[in-house]
C-alpha positions as CSV (number, residue, x, y, z in Angstrom):
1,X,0.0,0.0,0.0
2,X,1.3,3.6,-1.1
3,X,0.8,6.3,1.5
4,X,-0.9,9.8,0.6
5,X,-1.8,11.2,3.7
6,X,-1.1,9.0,6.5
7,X,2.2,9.8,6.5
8,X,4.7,9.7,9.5
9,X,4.6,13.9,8.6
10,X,0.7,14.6,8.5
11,X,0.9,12.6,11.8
12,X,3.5,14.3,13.6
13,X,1.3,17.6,12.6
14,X,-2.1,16.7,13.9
15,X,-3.7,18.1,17.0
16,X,-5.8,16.8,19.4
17,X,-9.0,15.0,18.7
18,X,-8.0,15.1,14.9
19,X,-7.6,12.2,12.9
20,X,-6.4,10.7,9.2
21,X,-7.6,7.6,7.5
22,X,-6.2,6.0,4.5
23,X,-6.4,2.4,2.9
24,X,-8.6,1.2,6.1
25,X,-6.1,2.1,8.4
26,X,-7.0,5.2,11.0
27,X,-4.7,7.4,13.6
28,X,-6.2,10.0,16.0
29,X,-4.6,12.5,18.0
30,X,-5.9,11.5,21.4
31,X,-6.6,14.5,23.6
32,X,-3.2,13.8,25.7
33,X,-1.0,13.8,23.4
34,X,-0.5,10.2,22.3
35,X,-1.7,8.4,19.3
36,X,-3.6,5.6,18.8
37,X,-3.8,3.2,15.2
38,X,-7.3,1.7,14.3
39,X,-8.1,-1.1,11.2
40,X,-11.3,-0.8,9.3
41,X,-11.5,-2.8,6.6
42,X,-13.7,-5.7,4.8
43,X,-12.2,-9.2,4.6
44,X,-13.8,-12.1,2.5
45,X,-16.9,-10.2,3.3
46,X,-17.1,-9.6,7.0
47,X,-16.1,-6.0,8.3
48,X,-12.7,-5.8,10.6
49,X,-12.8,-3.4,13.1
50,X,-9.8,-3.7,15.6
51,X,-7.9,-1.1,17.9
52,X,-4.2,-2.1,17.4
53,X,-2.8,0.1,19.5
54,X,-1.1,3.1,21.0
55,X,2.0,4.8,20.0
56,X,3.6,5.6,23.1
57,X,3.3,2.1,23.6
58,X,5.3,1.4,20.2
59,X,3.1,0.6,17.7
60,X,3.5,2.1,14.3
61,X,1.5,2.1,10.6
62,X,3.5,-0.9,9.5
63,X,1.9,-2.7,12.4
64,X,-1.8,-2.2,11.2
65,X,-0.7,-3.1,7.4
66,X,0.7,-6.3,9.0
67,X,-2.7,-7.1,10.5
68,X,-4.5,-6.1,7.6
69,X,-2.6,-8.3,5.1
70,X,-2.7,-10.8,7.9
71,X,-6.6,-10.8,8.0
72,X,-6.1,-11.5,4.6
73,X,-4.1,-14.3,4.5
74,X,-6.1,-16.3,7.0
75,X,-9.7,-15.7,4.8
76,X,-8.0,-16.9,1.9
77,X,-6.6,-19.7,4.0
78,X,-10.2,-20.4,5.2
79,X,-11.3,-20.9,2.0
80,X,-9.3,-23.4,1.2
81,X,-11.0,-25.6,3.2
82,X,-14.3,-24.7,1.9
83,X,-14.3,-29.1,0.1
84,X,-15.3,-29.9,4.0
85,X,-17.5,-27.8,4.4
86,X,-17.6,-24.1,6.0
87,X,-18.1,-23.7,9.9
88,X,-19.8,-21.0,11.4
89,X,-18.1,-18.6,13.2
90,X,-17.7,-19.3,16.6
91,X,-17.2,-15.8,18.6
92,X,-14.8,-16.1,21.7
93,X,-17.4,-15.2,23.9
94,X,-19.6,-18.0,23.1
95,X,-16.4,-20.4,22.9
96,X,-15.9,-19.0,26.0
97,X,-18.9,-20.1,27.6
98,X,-19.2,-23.3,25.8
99,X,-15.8,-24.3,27.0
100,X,-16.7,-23.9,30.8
101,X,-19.8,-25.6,30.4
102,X,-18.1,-29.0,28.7
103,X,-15.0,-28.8,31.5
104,X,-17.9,-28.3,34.0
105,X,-20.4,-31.4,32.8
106,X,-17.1,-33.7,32.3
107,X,-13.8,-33.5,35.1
108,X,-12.1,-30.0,34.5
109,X,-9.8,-29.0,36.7
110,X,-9.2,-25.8,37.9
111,X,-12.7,-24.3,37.0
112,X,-13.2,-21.5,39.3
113,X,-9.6,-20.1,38.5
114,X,-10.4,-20.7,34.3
115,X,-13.9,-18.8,34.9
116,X,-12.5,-15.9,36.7
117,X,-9.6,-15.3,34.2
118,X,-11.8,-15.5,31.5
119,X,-14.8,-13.3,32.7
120,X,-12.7,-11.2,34.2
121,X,-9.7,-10.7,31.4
122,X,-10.0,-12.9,28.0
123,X,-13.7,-12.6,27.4
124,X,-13.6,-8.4,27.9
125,X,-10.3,-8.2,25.4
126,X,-11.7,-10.6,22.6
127,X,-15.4,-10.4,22.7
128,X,-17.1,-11.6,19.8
129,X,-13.8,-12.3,17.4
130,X,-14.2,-14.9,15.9
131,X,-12.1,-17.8,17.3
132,X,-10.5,-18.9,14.2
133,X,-9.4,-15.2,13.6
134,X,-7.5,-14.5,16.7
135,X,-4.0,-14.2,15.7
136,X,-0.4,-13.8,17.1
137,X,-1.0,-10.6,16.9
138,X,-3.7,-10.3,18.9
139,X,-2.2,-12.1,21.7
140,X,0.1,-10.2,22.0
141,X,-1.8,-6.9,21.8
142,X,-3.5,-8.8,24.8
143,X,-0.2,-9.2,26.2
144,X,0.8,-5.3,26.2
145,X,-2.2,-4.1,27.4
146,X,-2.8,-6.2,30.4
147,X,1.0,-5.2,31.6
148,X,-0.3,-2.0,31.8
149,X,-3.4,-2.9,33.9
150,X,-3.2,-2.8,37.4
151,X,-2.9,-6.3,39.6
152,X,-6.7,-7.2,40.2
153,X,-7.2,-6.8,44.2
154,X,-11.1,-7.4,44.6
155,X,-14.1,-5.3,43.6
156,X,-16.7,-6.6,42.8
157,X,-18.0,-10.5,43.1
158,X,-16.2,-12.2,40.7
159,X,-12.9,-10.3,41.9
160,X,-13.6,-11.2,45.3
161,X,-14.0,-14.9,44.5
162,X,-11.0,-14.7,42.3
163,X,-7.7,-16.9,43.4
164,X,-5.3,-14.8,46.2
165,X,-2.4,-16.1,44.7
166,X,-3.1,-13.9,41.6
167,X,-3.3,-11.2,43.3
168,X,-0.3,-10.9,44.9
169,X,2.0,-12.6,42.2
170,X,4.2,-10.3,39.6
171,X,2.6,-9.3,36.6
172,X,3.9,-11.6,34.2
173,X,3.2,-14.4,36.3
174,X,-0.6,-13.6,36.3
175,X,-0.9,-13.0,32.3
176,X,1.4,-15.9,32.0
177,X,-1.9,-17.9,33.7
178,X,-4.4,-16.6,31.2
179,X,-2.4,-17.2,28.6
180,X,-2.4,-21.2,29.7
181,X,-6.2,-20.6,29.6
182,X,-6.7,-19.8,26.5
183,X,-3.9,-21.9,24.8
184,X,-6.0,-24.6,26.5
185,X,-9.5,-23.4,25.3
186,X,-7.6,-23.2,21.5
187,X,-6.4,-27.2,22.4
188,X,-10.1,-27.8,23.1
189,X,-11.4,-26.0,20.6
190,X,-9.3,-28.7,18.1
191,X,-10.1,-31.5,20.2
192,X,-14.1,-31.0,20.0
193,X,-13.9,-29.8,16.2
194,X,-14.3,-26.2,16.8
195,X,-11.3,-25.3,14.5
196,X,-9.4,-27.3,12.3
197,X,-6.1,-26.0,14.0
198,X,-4.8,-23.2,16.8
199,X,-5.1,-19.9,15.4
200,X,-2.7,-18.4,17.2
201,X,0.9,-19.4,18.8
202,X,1.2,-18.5,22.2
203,X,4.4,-17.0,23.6
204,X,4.4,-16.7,27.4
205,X,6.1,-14.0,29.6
206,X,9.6,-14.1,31.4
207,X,8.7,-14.4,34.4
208,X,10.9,-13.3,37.3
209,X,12.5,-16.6,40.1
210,X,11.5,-13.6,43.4
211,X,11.9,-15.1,46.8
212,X,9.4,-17.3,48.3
213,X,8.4,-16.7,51.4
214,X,8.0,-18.7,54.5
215,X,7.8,-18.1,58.1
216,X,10.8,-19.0,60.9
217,X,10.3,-21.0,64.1
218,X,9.9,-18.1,65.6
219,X,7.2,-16.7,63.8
220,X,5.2,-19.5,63.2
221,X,5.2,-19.9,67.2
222,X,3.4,-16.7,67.6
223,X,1.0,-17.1,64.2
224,X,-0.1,-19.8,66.4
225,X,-0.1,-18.8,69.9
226,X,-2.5,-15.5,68.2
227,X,-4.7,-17.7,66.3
228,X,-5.5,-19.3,70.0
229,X,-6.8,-16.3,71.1
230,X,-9.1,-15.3,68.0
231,X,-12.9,-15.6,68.1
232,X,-13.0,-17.4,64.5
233,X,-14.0,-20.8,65.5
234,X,-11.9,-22.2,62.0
235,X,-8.8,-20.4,61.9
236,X,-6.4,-22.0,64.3
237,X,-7.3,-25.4,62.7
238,X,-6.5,-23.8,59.5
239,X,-3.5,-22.7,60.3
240,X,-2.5,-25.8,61.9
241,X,-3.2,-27.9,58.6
242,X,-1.5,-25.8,56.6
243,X,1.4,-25.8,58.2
244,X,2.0,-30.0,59.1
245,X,0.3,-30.6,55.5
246,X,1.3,-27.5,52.8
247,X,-2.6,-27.9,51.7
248,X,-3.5,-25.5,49.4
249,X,-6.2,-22.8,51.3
250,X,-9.1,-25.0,49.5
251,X,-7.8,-28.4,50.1
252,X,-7.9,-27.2,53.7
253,X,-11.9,-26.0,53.4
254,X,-13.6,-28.5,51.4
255,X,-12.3,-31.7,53.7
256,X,-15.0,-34.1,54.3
257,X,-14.9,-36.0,57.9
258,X,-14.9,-39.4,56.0
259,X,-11.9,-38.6,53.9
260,X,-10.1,-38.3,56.9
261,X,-8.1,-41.6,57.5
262,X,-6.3,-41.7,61.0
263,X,-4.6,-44.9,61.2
264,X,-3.2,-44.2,57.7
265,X,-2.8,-41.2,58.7
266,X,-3.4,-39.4,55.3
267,X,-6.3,-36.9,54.1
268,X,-8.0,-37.7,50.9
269,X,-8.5,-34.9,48.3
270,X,-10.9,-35.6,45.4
271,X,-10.7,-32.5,43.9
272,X,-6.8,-31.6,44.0
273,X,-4.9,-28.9,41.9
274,X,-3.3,-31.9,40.0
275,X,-5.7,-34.1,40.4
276,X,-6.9,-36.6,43.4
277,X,-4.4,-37.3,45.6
278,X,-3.5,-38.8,49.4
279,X,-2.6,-36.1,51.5
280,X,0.2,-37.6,54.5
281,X,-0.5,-35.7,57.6
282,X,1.7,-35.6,61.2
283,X,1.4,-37.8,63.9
284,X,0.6,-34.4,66.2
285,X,-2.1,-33.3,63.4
286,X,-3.6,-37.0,63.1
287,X,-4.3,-36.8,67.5
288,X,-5.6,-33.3,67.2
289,X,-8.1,-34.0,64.1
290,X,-9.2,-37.3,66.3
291,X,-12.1,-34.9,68.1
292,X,-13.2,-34.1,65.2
293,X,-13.6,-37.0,63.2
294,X,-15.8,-38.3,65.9
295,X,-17.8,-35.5,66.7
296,X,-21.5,-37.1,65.5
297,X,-23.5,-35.8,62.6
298,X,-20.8,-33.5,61.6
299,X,-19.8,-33.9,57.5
300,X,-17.4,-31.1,56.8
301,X,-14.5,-30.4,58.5
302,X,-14.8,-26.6,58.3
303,X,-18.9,-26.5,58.3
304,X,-20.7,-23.1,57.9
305,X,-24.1,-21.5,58.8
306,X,-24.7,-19.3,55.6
307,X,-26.4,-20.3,52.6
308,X,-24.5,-21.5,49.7
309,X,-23.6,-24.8,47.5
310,X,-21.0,-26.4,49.3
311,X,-21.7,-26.3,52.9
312,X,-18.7,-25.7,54.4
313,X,-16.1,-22.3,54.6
314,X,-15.0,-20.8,51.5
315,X,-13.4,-17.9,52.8
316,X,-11.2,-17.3,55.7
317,X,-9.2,-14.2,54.3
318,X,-10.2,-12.2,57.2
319,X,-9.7,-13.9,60.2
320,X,-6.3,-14.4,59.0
321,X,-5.3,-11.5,58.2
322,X,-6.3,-10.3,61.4
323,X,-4.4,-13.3,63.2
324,X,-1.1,-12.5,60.9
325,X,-1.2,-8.7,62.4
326,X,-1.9,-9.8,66.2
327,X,1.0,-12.4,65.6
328,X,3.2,-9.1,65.1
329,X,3.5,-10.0,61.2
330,X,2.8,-8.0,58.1
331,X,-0.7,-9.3,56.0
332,X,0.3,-7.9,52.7
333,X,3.7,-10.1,53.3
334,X,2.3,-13.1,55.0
335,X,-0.9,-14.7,53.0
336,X,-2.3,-17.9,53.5
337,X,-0.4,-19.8,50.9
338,X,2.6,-18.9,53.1
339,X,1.3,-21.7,55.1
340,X,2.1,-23.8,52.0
341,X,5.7,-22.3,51.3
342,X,6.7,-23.0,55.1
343,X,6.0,-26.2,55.3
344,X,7.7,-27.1,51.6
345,X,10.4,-25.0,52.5
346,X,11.0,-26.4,56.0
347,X,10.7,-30.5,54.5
348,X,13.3,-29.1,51.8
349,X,15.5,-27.6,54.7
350,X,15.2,-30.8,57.1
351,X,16.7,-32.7,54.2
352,X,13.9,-34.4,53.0
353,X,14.4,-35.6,49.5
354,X,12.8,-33.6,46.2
355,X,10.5,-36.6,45.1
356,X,9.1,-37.0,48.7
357,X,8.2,-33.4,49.1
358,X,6.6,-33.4,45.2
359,X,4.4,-36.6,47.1
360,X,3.4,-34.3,50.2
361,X,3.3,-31.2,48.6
362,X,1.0,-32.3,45.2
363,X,3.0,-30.5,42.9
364,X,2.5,-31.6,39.5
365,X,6.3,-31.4,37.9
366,X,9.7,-32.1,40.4
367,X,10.8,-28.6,38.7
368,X,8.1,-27.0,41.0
369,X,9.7,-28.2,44.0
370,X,13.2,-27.0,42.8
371,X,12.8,-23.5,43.7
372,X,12.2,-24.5,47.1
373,X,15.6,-25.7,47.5
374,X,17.4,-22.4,47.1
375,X,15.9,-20.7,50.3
376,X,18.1,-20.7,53.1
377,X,21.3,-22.6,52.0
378,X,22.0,-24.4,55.6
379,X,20.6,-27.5,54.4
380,X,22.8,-27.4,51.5
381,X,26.0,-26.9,53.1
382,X,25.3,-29.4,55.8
383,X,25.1,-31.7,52.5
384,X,28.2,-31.0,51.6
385,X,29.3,-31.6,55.3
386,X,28.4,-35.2,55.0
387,X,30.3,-35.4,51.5
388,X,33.3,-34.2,53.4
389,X,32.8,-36.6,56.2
390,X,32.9,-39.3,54.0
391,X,35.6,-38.7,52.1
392,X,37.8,-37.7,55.3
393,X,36.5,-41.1,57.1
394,X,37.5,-43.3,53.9
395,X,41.4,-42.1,53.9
């Protein structure tokens, strides 16, 4: 395409609110200063209308001809396949929605983390796209613009049901999750004939090692001794758990009284992160939990009075935040899945080998526990103690 009027001159003289178009392509002047490229164009008979992006934020014309010829290239790849037949188009908001409703009705995993990230992010950025038109591109305008969106910390309902652990991680980290869910919704989409392939490559973010942390001796004696005193009738059991188990917080809320197995000494967990698993628990958590695996006509563990579909806790945010400041400790530091980082981090430290801890903690992959291993090197060098030892004993 040959240029007239949107050139990089015309732009660099307009003023605010003022705008040039030219081969389907638009940039306006926005009233601050920056400047912001649109695409409006027909392709293979359906209209294109897509925001590609803002120039402080790098994006230039040959950007929005990239997209446009793009667009192209897919609809004439589309009709290609016209021999087996043509599909409708399938909008991302009604893949969306379709999606939950299949991992919902079969065994999906995860499903109240996938809903939120979608309502919340995915379904808001694509809309109605069609899902075979998502490109690269688009991910990755995803990508920019949700790096400049502040960490979500609550709000309204879905916010507040959303995952802590979101809202606390970096950045990166967080976008890196949605990305897995819609890279999974694309493998999905492929699996139940929704597309004939993934539309789009997904590239996740760098995301930065930061420090895990995990509470002392010290500290976890006076988390405890302050969860004693508090009027929540649930949290100084939950805190207890977490600690001799490294449950995840809804692991810890949704046990049942007859998945509780004493003499084994083990928890059952249908509905685990990785799937179902047999929690190990302590000899000193297997004698306290005994009074309340006989306690009569009881079913939940963590029972509650309020209305709702499960029956039993869903929250216990605030009581523990309030416990974590009488304990002398910082809330926005110490969340509750410290509880799980302690009690990896402390098996780690007491030499407990990697594949055990991957068996207590649940952790799908061995790499998962690896990063557990670099906090506080004692452990280490007492390692390397013993190699000494040995080789000093055997001259």
């Amino acid at each position: 395409m040959r240029f007239r009027r949107l050139t990089r001159l015309a732009i660099r003289k307009l003023g605010a609110g003022e705008k040039i178009a030219e081969h389907g392509i638009e940039f306006e002047r926005l009233p601050h200063g920056d400047g912001r490229y649109t695409v409006n164009v027909m392709v293979d008979g359906q209209r294109v209308h897509r925001v590609i992006g803002k120039e402080s934020a790098g994006v230039t014309r040959t950007q929005a001809e990239d997209f446009i010829e793009k667009a192209r290239a897919d609809a004439r790849a589309g009709r290609l396949n016209l021999p087996q037949g043509r599909k409708l188009a399938l909008g991302f908001r009604d893949a969306a929605s379709r999606y939950l409703a299949k991992l919902e009705a079969g065994d999906g995993k995860d499903l109240k983390a996938k809903t939120w990230r979608l309502r919340l992010h995915l379904v808001p950025f694509f809309g109605d796209t069609a899902l075979s038109k998502i490109s690269g591109f688009d991910v990755e305008r995803y990508k920019r613009q949700r790096l400049q969106e502040p960490a979500s910390r609550g709000g309204d309902r879905v916010r507040q049901q959303a995952p802590r652990a979101d809202a606390t991680m970096s950045s990166p980290a967080a976008i890196n999750r949605e990305l897995a869910v819609l890279s999974h919704l694309f493998t999905k989409a492929v699996e139940w004939h929704w597309l004939d392939h993934k539309p789009a490559t997904i590239k996740r973010l760098t995301e930065g090692r930061g420090r895990i942390n995990y509470l002392t001796h010290e500290q976890i004696g006076k988390l405890i001794e302050a969860a004693t005193h508090d009027q929540s009738p649930h949290i100084y059991l939950f805190i207890v758990i977490g600690l001799e188990t490294s449950m995840r917080r809804m692991e810890i809320l949704s046990i049942r009284l007859e998945h509780i197995d004493l003499q084994r000494r083990i928890i059952y967990i249908p509905k685990a992160k990785a799937g179902a698993r047999e929690q190990p628990i302590t000899s000193h958590l297997a004698t306290f939990l005994a009074g309340y695996v006989a306690a009569a006509g009881q079913v939940w563990l963590f029972p509650t009075n309020r209305a709702g579909r499960t029956g039993h806790a869903v929250s216990i945010e605030k009581p523990f935040r309030r416990v974590v400041a009488a304990a002398g400790l910082d809330p926005a530091q110490v969340v509750r899945h410290t509880l799980r980082h302690t009690a990896i981090t402390h098996l780690v430290q007491a030499g407990v080998d990697l594949p055990t801890v991957q068996r207590i903690s649940g952790h799908k992959t061995l790499q998962m526990v690896v990063r557990y291993s670099h906090q506080n090197g004692a452990h280490i060098q007492a390692a390397m103690d013993k190699l000494d030892k040995r080789y000093r004993n055997a001259q």
